[in-house]
C-alpha positions as CSV (number, residue, x, y, z in Angstrom):
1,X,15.9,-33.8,-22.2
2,X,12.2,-34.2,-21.4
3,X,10.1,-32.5,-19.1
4,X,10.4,-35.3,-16.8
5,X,14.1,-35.9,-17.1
6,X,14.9,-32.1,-16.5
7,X,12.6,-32.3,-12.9
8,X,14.4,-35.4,-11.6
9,X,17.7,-34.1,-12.3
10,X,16.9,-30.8,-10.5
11,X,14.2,-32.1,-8.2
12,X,14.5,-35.2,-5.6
13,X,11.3,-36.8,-7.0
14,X,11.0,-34.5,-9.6
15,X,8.0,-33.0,-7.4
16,X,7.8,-30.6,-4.4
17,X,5.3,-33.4,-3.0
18,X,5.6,-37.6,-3.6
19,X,1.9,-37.5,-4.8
20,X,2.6,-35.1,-7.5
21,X,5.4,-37.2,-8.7
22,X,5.5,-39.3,-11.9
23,X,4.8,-42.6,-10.3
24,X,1.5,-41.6,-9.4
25,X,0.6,-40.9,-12.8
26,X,0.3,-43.2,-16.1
27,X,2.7,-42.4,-19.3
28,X,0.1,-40.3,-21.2
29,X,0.0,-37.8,-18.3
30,X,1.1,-34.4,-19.1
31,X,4.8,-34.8,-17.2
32,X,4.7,-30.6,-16.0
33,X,1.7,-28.1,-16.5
34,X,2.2,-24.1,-17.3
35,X,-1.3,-22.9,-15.8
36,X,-4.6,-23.3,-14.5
37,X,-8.1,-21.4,-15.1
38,X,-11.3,-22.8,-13.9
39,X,-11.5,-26.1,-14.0
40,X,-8.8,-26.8,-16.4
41,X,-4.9,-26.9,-16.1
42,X,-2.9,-26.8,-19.0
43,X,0.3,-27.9,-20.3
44,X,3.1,-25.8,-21.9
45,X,1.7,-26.7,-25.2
46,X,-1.5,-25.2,-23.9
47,X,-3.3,-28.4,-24.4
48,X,-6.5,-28.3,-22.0
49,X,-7.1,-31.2,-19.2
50,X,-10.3,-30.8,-17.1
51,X,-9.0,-31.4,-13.7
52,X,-10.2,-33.5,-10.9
53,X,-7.3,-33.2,-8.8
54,X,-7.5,-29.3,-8.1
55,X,-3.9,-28.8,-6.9
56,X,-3.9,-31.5,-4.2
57,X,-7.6,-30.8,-3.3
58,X,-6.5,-27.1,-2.3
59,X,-8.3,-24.9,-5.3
60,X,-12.0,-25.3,-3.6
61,X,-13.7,-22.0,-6.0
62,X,-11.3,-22.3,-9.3
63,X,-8.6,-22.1,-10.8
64,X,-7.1,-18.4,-10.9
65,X,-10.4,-16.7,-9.7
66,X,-10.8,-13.1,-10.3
67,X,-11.8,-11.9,-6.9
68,X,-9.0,-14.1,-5.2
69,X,-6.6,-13.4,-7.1
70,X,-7.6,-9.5,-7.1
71,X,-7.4,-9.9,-3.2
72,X,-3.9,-11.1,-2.8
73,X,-2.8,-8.5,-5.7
74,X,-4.0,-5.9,-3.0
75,X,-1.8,-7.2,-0.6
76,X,0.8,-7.3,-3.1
77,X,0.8,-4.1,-3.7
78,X,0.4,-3.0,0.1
79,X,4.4,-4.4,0.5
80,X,3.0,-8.5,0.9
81,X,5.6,-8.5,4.1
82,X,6.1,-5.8,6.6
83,X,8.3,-4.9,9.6
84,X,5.0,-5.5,12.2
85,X,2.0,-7.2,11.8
86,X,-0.2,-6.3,9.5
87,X,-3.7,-5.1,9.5
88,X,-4.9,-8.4,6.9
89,X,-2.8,-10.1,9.2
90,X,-5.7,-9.5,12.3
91,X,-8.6,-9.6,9.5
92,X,-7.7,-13.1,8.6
93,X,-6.9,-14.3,12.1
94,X,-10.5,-12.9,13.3
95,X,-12.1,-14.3,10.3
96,X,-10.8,-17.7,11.2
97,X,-11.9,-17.1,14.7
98,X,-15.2,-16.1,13.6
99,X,-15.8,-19.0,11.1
100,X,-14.6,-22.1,13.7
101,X,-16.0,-22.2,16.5
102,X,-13.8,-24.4,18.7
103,X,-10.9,-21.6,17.3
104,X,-10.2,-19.0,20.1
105,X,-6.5,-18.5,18.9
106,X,-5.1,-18.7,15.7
107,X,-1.2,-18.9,14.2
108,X,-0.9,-18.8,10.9
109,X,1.7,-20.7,8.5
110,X,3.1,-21.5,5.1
111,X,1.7,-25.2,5.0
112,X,0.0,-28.4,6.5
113,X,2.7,-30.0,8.2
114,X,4.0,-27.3,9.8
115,X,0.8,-26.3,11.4
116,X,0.0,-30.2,12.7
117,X,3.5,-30.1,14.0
118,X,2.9,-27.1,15.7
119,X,-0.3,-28.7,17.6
120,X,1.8,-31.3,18.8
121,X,4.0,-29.5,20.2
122,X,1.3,-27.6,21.9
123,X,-0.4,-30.6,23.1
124,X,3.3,-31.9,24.4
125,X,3.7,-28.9,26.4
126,X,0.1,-28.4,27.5
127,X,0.0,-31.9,29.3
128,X,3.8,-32.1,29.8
129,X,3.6,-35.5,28.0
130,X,5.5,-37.2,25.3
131,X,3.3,-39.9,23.4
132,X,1.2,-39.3,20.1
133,X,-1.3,-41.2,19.0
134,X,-2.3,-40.9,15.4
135,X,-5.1,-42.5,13.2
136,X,-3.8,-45.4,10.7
137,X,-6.1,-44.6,7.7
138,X,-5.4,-41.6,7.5
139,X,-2.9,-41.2,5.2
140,X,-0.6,-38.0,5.7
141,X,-0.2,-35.3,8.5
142,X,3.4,-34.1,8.4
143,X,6.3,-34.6,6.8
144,X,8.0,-33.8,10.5
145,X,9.8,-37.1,12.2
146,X,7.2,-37.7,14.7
147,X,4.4,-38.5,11.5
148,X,6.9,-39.5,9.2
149,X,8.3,-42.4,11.9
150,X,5.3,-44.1,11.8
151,X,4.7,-44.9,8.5
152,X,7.0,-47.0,5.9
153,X,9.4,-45.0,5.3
154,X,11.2,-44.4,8.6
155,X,14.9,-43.7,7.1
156,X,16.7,-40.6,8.4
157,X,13.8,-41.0,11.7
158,X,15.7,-41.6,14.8
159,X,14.5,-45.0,16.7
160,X,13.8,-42.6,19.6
161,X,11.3,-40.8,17.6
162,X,9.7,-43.1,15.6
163,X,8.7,-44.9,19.4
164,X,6.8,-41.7,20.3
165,X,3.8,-42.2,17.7
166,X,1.6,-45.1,18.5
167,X,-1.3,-45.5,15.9
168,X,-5.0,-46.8,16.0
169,X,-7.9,-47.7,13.7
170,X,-10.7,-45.1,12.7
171,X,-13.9,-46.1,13.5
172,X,-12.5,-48.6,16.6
173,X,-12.5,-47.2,19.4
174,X,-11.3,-50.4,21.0
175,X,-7.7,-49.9,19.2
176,X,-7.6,-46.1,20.4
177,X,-8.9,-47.3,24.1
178,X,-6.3,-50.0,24.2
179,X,-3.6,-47.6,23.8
180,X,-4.7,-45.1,27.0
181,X,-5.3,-48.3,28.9
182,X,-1.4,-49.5,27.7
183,X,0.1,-46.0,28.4
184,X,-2.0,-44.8,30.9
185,X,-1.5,-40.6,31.6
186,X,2.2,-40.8,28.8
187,X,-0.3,-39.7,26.1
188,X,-0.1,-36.1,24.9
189,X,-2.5,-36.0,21.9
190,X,-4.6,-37.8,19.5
191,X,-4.6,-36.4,16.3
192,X,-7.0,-37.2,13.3
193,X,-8.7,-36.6,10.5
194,X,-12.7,-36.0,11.2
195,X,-13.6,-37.8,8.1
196,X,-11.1,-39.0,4.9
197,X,-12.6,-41.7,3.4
198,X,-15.8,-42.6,4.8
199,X,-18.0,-41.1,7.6
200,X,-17.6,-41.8,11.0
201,X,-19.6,-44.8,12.5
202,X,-21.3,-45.3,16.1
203,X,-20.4,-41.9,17.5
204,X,-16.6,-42.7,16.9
205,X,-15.5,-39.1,17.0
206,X,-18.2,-38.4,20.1
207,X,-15.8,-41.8,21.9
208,X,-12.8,-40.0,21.1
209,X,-13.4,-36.7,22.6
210,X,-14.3,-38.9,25.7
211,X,-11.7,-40.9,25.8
212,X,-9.1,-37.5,25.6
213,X,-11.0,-35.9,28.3
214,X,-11.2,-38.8,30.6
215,X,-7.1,-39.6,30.1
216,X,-6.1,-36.1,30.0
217,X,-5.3,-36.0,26.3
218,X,-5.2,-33.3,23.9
219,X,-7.8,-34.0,21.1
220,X,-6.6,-32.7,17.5
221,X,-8.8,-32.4,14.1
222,X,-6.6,-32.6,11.6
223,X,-9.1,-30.6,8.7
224,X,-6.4,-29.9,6.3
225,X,-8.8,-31.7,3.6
226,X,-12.1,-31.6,5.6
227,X,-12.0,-27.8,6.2
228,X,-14.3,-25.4,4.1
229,X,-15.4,-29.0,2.1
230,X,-17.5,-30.5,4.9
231,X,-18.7,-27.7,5.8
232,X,-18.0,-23.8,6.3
233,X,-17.5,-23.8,10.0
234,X,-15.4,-27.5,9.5
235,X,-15.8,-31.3,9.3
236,X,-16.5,-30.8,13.2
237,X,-19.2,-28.5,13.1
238,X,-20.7,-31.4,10.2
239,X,-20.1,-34.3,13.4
240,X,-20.5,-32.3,16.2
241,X,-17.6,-32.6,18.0
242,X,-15.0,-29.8,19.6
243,X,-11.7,-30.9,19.3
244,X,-9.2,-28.9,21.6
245,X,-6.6,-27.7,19.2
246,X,-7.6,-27.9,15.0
247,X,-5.9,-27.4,11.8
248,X,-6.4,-26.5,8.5
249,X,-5.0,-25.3,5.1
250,X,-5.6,-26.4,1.1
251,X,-9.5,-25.4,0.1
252,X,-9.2,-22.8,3.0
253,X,-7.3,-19.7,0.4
254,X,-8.6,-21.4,-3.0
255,X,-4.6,-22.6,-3.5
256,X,-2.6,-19.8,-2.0
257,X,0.0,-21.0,0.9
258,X,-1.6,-20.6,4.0
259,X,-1.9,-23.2,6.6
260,X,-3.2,-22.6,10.4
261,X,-3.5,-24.3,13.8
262,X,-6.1,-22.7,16.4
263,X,-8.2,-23.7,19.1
264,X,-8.7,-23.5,22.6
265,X,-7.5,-19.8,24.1
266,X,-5.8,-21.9,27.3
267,X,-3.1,-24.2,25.0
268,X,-2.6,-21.5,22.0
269,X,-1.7,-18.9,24.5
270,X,1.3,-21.2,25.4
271,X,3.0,-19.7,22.6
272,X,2.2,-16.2,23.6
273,X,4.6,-13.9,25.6
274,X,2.7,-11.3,27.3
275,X,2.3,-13.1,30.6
276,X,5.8,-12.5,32.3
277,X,7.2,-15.4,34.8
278,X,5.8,-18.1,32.8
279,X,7.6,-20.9,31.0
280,X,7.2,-20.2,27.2
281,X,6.6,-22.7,24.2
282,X,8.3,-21.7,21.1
283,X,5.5,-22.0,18.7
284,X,6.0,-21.3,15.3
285,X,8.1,-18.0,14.3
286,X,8.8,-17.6,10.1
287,X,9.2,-14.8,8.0
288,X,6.6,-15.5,6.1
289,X,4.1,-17.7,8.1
290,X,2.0,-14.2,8.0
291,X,2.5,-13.0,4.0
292,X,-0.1,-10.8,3.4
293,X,-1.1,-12.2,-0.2
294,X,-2.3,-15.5,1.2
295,X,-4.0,-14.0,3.7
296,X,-5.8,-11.7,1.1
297,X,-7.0,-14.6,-0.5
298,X,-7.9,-16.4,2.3
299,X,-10.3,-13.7,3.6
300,X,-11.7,-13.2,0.0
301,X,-12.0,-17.4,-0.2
302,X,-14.3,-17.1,2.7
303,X,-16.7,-14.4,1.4
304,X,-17.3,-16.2,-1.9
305,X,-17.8,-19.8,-0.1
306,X,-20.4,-18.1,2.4
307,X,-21.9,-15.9,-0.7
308,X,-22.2,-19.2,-3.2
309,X,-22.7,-21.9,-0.9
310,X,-19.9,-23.5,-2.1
311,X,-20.0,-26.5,0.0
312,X,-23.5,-27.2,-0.8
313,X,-22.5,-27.0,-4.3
314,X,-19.7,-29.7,-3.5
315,X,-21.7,-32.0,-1.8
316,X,-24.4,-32.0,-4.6
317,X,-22.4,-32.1,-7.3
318,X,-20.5,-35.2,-5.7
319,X,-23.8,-36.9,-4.7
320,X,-24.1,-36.8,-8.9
321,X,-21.0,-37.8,-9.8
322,X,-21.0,-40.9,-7.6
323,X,-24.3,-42.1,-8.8
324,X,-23.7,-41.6,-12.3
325,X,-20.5,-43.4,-12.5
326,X,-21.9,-46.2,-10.4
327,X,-24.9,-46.4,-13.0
328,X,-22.5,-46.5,-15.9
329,X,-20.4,-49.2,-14.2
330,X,-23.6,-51.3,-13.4
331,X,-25.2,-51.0,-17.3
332,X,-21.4,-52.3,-18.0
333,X,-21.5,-55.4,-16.1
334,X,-18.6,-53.8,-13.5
335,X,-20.3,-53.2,-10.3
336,X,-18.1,-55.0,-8.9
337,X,-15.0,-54.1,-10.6
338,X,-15.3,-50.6,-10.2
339,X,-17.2,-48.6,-7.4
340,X,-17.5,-44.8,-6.4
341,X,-17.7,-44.5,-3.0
342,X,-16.8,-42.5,-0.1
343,X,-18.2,-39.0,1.5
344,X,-20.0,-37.3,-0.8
345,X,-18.1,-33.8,-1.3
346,X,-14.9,-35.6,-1.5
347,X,-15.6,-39.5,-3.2
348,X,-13.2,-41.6,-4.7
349,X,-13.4,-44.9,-6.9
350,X,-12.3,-48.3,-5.8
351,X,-10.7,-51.0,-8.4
352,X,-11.0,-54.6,-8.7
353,X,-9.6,-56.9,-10.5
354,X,-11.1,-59.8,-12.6
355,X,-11.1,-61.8,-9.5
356,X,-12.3,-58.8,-7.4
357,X,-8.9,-58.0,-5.7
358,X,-8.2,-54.6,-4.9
359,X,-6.2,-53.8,-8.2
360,X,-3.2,-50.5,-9.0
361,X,-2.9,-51.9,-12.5
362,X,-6.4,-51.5,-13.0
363,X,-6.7,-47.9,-11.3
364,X,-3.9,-46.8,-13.6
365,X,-5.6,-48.2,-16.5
366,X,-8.7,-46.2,-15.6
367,X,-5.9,-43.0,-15.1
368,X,-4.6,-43.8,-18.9
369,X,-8.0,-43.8,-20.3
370,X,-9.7,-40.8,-18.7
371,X,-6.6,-39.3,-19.9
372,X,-7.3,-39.9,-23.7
373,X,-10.1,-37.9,-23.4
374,X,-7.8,-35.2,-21.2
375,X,-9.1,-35.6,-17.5
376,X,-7.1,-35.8,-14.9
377,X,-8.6,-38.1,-12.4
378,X,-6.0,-38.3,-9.7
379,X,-8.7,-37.6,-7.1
380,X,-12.3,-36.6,-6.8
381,X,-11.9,-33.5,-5.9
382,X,-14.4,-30.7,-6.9
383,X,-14.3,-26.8,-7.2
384,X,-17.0,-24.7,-8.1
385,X,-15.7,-24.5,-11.3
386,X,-17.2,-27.6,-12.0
387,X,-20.5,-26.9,-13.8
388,X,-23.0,-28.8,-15.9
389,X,-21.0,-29.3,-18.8
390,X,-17.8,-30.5,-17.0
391,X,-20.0,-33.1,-15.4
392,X,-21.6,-34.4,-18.3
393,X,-18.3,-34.9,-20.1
394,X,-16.6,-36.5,-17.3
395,X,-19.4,-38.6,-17.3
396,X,-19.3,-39.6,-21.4
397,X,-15.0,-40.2,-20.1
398,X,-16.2,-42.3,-17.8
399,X,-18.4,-44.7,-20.1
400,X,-15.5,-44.9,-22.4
401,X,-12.7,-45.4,-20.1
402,X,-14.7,-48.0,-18.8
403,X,-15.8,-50.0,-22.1
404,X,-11.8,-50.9,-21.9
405,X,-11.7,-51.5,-18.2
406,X,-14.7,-53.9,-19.0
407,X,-12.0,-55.7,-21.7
408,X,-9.4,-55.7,-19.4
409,X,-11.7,-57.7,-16.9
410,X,-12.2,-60.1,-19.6
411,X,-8.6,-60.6,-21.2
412,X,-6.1,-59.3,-18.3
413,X,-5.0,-55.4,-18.0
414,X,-2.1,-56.2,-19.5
415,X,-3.1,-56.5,-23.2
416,X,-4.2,-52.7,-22.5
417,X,-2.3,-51.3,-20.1
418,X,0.8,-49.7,-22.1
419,X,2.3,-47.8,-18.9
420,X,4.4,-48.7,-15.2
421,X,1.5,-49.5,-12.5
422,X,1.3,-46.2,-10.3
423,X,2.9,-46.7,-6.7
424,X,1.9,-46.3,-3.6
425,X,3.5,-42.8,-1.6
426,X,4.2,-44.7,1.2
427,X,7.0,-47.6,0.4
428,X,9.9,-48.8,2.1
429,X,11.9,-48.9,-1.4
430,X,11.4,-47.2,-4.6
């Protein structure tokens, strides 16, 4: 059995997360991967694939860093789970506290969805309400009912449930204003990304913090992604905006598990239990929402992105990126077949078809051919791993990949595309 066969028999989608699976992928992608270093992951054969899509955007510094992993070795060694909480347990939460500064409180867990989940539930009990509002575009914040309900793929979501999450535009503050105006003071929380894919226009997120504070609302900043790219102190320090209640995980421990929701002292302290007589919210209680390792790393993640100026690094490195694969898709006659776009420290390409149609079959024909020269160009998403000569050859991938994509245009995708068009996450049917 392959690789492939041997995960789909054992796994349900052969992947611990639907954008890791095979359908995302074209057929010359390496089906399973033994280890990364740098900038590289590798298969079992140990056959080297610079890597673009840095564990779902999570490995901000590199692959297998020294001083990270060193850190959560430590911790390792100290037990990695004990009886009470531990002393890198307070370390990380203050260095969270310190490094946000719309975070008074902070509850740490294992990943995204349970910390967004946890924020809602907050926001729920804070305001005593029962609606969500959550932002269209953005693509993913839980795989909890209350997300999951609103998007395609509502089976196994309760009718009940799935009428609890309305959803508006980002950058229309008309669709979010229409929805307080419809439901008056039965919205809880708003909850969105600061940025994804482009940045936010005529003081958007400046209109949303108004329009929470003017209906009562809770605001949430969803930084999963945005967190430790945008900037150090988050995507809202970058806009200038202080959400109420905030989460974050991914680039924040350089690909360890650690996930965390924080913000204002009045809400978080909801789920304490030191004030006797008062109603408690059961926040978020695991075993291992607080393992030391993670929380090791974390810390250590945080000194080498304030010592390296990390982000900067990111932002610059992207600014480059962008421009040079837009040059080499204007010398090829395909600016308007192919475009790299977005925010700079986290871009993305766009593909067209021959008669400029948004276009899968010609995305995974870019996938297949980055992938002859072993890139793996899921995302954009940089680490500091990425130096000089990993730019320059994605670059020289790029010009080739695209010399087909240019053929393609001419004489349909089809006479070069030798592998299923990838799928969307988000479908009704399979």
């Amino acid at each position: 059995m392959t690789y492939q066969e041997q995960l789909l028999q054992a796994i349900p989608g052969g992947a611990h997360t639907y954008s890791r699976g095979y359908d995302q992928y074209p057929s010359n992608a390496p089906e399973i991967l033994k280890r990364g270093k740098g900038a590289y992951v590798y298969d079992p054969e140990e056959n080297a694939f610079l890597d673009y899509g840095m564990a779902l955007r999570a490995v901000c510094i590199g692959y297998a860093d020294e001083r990270v992993n060193a850190a959560a070795i430590k911790q390792i060694e100290y037990g990695n789970n004990l009886t009470r909480p531990s002393l890198i347990e307070l370390e990380a939460a203050q260095t969270l506290i310190g490094a946000v500064d719309s975070v008074d409180m902070v509850k740490f867990a294992k990943n995204g969805s349970s910390a967004t989940s946890a924020a809602v539930k907050l926001a729920r009990a804070y305001t005593g309400r029962t609606l969500i509002a959550r932002c269209l575009e953005h693509p993913f914040f839980s795989y909890d009912d209350w997300f999951i309900g609103s998007t395609e793929v509502k089976r196994g979501v309760p009718k009940s449930i799935q009428d609890d999450t309305l959803t508006f535009h980002y950058n229309n503050i008309e669709s979010l204003e229409q929805l307080f105006l419809k439901h008056k003071e039965a919205i809880a929380c708003v909850i969105l990304e600061p940025s994804n894919l482009e940045h936010p226009r005529d003081n958007f997120l400046h209109n949303v913090r108004e329009l929470c504070t003017k209906y009562g609302a809770v605001m949430i900043f969803d930084e999963m992604i945005t967190g430790f790219r945008w900037h150090i102190k988050g995507a809202q320090y970058y806009y200038g905006v202080t959400p109420d209640l905030c989460t974050f995980g991914k680039a924040m421990a350089n690909g360890f598990s650690v996930a965390a929701v924080g913000g204002k002292r009045e809400i978080m302290q909801l789920g304490s239990i030191e004030f006797a007589g008062t109603e408690r919210v059961f926040l978020l209680s695991t075993t291992h929402g607080a393992e030391m390792s993670p929380l090791g790393a974390f810390v250590e993640t945080y000194r080498i992105l304030q010592e390296e100026n990390v982000v900067e690094y990111l932002w610059d490195y992207g600014r480059r990126l962008v421009a040079g694969i837009n040059a080499i898709a204007s010398d090829l006659g395909l600016q308007e077949h192919f475009i790299a776009t977005g925010v700079e420290c986290q871009p993305y390409v766009l593909t067209f078809d021959e008669n400029r149609q948004s276009s899968l079959a010609f995305r995974t024909l870019f996938l297949q051919e980055m992938l002859k020269y072993k890139v793996l160009f899921p995302c954009i998403a940089m680490s500091y791993a990425h130096k000089q000569k990993e730019f320059d050859y994605t670059l020289e991938a790029v010009a080739k990949s695209l010399e087909v994509y240019k053929k393609a245009v001419q004489n349909g995708v089809a006479n070069y595309l030798v592998s299923d068009v990838v799928k969307p996450v988000f479908r009704k049917y399979n």
